[in-house]
DOGUZA-678570 format. One record per residue (C-alpha): x, y, z. Coordinates in steps of 0.25 Angstrom, whole numbers, plus 5000, padded with zeros to 4 digits. Last residue first. Layout:
N
XYZ
...
END
This chain:
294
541054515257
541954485247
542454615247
543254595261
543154675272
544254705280
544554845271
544454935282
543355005279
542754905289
541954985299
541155095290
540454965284
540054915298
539655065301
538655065288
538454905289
537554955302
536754845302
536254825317
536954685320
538254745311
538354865319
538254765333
539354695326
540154805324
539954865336
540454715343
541654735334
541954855338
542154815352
542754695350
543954795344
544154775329
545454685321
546554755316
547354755328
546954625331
547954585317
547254465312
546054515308
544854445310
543954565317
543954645304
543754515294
542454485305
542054625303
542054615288
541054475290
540154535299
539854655292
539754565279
538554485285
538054615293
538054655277
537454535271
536354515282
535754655280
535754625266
535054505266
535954385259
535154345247
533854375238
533054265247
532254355255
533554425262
533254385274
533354235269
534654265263
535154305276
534554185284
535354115273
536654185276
536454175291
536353985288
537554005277
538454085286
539154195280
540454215273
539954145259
538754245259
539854365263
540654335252
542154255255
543554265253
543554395264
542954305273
543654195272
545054255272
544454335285
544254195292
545354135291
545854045279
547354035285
547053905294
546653835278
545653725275
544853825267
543453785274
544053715287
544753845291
543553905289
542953815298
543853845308
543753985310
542153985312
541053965302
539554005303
540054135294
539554225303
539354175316
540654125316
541454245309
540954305322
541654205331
542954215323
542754365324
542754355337
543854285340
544554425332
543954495340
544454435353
545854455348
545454605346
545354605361
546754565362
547554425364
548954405360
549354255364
550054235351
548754135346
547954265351
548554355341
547954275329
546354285337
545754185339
544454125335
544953995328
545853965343
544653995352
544354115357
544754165371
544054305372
545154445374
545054535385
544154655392
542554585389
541654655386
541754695370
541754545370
540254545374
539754635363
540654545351
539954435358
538454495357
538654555344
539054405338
537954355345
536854455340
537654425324
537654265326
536154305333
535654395319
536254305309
535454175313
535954085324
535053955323
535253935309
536753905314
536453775319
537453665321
538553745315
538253885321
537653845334
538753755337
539753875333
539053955342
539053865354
538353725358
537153725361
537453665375
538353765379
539053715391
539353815399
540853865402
541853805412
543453875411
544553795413
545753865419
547053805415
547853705423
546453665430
546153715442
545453865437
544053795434
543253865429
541753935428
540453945422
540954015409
539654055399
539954045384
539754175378
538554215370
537654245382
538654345388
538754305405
540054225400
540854345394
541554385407
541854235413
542454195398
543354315398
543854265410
543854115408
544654145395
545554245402
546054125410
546154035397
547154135392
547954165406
548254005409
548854005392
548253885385
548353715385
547353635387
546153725391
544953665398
543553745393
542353675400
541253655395
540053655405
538653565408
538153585421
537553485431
538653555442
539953535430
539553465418
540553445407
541053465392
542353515389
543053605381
544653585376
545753705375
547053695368
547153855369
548353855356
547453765349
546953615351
545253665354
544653535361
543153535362
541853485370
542753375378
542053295387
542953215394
543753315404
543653245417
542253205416
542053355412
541253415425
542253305434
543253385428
542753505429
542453505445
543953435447
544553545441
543653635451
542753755446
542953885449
541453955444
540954085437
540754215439
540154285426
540254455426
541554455434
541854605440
543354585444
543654705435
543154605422
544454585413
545854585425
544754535436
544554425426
545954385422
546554395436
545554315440
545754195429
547254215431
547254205444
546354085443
547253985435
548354025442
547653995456
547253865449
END
């Protein structure tokens, strides 16, 4: 335990200047396992280099998920919790109540979201986030990791090629970004364009670059496109920020983190994109990333 929370300490006075925005609780072993009916609910089980599983439980009338860590390094899942504490207060992040540092490896305790996340949404029911909120909400992550001073914990579809050698960067996080912004467009993550060609080499820049912009998009934001175009197509408007989105997804996908943008310029991109300046976002990408099929 006094591993466990020396590295956690360390970790946020080291990224927050001992100011801690979120405070959250220490909660007992014995606390979470009671909370999960000793680990029966399982949510999910990710089998990758972090074997991780969420769980289901109810601590104080409460419903939580807990994240418990099979297997990954004691400083990686310690900078998750940190990062986690900092971004919490921002309405698109999940929020940490708390964790529990007497386990072998800290288990942090989130909320429960009862809607389910934006994947959830997407699948179940995408007509409910329009264009205009997946671009607000890609704004407002993009916004809030400009905040924060070291590198987001994705999961294994969202990280970045340095990360699997234990090399992390800011311009990891932007290549975990990409994944998540590729989402809101395409209304596909990683994985199901693995499931599309069958293939762990057809990644996400092959399929856009071997793609138009109306096979790229989601089907639901494409038809609210059409609509606002009276029926003769795709809006203009829509079909550049379409397009925008897309070259700047190729740009943050790169596998060399040198290549790829700073977080920061991303979020003005985006906010470019928001307002439709295509003239800057244009001015941007003379460096041949984009592809003609766009």
């Amino acid at each position: 335990m006094l591993r466990n929370g020396g590295l956690l300490l360390e970790k946020r006075i080291s990224y927050f200047d001992c100011k801690y925005s979120n405070p959250f609780r220490d909660f007992s072993a014995k606390e979470l396992q009671i909370a999960t009916d000793n680990y029966s609910h399982e949510i999910l089980k990710f089998q990758t280099c972090l074997d991780f599983s969420w769980y289901k439980g109810c601590l104080e009338g409460r419903v939580v998920c807990l994240k418990k860590h099979d297997y990954a390094d004691p400083e990686w899942v310690s900078n998750e919790i940190a990062v986690a504490a900092q971004v919490s207060g921002h309405k698109n992040a999940l929020k940490l109540l708390g964790c529990c540092l007497e386990t072998q490896l800290p288990t942090p305790v989130f909320e429960f979201l009862v809607n389910g996340n934006l994947y959830n949404q997407l699948r179940s029911n995408p007509t409910s986030l329009p264009w205009r909120i997946r671009l607000k909400i890609a704004n407002e992550i993009a916004s809030g990791e400009t905040q924060v001073k070291d590198c987001i914990i994705w999961s294994q579809f969202y990280m970045a090629p340095e990360q699997l050698n234990g090399v992390y960067s800011e311009k990891s996080d932007v290549y975990g970004f990409c994944s998540l912004l590729q989402h809101l467009l395409m209304g596909k993550r990683y994985e199901d364009l693995e499931r599309i060609k069958k293939s762990y080499d057809y990644c996400t820049s092959s399929y856009i670059r071997n793609h138009t912009t109306n096979e790229i998009v989601d089907p639901t934001i494409l038809d609210e496109a059409e609509a606002v175009g009276g029926g003769e197509g795709v809006h203009h408007h829509h079909h550049h920020q379409f397009q925008a989105v897309s070259e700047l997804i190729l740009r943050c996908h790169r596998g060399n983190a040198e290549e790829r943008p700073s977080m920061l310029d991303v979020a003005k991109q985006l906010k470019r994109i928001q307002r439709g300046d295509f003239i800057s976002n244009e001015a941007d990408h003379n460096d041949g990333s984009s592809s003609s099929n766009i």
